[in-house]
N, C-alpha and C positions, 0 to 999 in steps of 0.2 A: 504494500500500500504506500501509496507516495506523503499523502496525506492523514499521520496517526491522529494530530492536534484535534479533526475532526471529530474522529470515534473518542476523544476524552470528552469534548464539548458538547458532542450530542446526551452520552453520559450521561454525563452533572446535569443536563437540561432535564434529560427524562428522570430521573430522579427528584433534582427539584421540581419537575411538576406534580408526582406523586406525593412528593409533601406538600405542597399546596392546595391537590384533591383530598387530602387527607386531615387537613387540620381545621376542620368545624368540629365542635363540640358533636353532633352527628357522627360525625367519623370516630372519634374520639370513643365515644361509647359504644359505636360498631363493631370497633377493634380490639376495643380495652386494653390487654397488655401487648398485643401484637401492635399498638401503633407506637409505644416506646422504641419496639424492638426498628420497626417501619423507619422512623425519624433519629434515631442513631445513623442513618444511612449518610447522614449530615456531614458527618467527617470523612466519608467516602468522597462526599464534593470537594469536599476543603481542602482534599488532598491532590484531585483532579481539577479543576477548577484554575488552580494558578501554573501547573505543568503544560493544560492546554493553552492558558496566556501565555507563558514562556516560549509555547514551540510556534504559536500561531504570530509572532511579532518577527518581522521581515529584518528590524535589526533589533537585537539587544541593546538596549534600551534601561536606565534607571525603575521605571514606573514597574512594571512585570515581575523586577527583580525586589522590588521593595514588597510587595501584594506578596509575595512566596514567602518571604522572610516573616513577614505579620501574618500568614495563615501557619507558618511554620512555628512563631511563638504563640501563636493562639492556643496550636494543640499540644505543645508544650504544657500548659497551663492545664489543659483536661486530661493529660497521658494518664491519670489514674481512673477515671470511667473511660478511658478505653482501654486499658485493660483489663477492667473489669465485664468492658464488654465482648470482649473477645474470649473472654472463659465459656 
């Protein structure tokens, strides 16, 4: 594939949309605990989301490389419910 940036961005898209059809009090209680498990999915983007900004910019660039670094300290901050999510 010449174009991976694509299949990351499509990705995080379909995923964030899942979590946007999913987060009405409705959904909430349709899923109950499966829509925790659902919106965990969230760090899946976080992690996708700035690699497909990195590979999608024609030059490297400050901006792309700053976005990685703040999704990268962000899950720094949460590394202990994702490990605990990934048990």
């Amino acid at each position: 594939m010449t174009r991976p940036y694509l299949i990351l961005g499509m990705t995080s898209w379909i995923i964030l949309l899942l979590l946007t059809c999913t987060s009405t009090l409705w959904a909430q209680r349709k899923l109950k605990n499966r829509w925790q498990i659902l919106h965990n999915l969230i760090y899946i983007v976080a992690i996708l989301a700035p690699i497909h900004y990195l590979w999608s910019v024609k030059i490297l660039s400050p901006q792309p490389v700053l976005y990685a670094v703040a999704a990268l300290a962000l899950l720094t901050l949460r590394y202990k419910k994702f490990r605990q999510w990934l048990r």
